[in-house]
N, C-alpha and C positions, 0 to 999 in steps of 0.2 A: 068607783072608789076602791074596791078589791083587786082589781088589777094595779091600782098606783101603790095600793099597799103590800100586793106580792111580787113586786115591781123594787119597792125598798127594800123588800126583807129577803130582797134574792140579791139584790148589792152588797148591803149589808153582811150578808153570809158569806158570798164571797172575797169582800176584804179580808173578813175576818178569820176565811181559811186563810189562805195566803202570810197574813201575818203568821199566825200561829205555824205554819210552815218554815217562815225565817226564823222565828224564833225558840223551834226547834233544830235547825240549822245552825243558828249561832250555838247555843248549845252544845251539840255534837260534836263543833267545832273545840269551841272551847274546853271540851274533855279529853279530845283528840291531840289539841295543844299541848295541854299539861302532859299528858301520857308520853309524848314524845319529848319535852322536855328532863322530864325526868327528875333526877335529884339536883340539876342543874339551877331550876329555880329556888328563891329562895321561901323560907315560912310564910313571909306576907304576899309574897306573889301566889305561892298554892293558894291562901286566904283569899285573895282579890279572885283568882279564873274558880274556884269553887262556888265564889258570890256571883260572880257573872254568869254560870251555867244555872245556878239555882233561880237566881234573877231571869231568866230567858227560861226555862220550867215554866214558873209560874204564870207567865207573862204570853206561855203558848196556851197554859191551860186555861187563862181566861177569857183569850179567843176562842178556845172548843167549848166553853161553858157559854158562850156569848150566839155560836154556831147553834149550839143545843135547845137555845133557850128559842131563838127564831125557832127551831121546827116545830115547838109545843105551841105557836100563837096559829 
């Protein structure tokens, strides 16, 4: 039974790096975009890829909090 269970929790972890990888990815991306855009976008565009990288933050760090929480079981 502990091998099927460190068996999920070794899957599990690794999804959930993985995502959290993309979703630091997107991220990067998405500040990278804006930077290179420049004043060329407009106010609500800054608005939307500033939510989109903040959105993709949060969304890695709940993967590494998700990562963290399997090592403590």
């Amino acid at each position: 039974m502990d091998i099927k269970n460190d068996l999920k929790n070794l899957v599990g972890a690794v999804k959930d790096t993985v995502s959290e990888a993309g979703h630091k990815s997107t991220a990067e991306a998405e500040h990278a975009r804006r930077d290179a855009a420049g004043d060329t976008l407009t106010p609500s565009e800054k608005a939307a890829s500033l939510a989109n990288e903040a959105k993709n933050n949060i969304q890695a760090g709940v993967d590494h909090a998700k990562v963290e929480a399997r090592k403590e079981i």
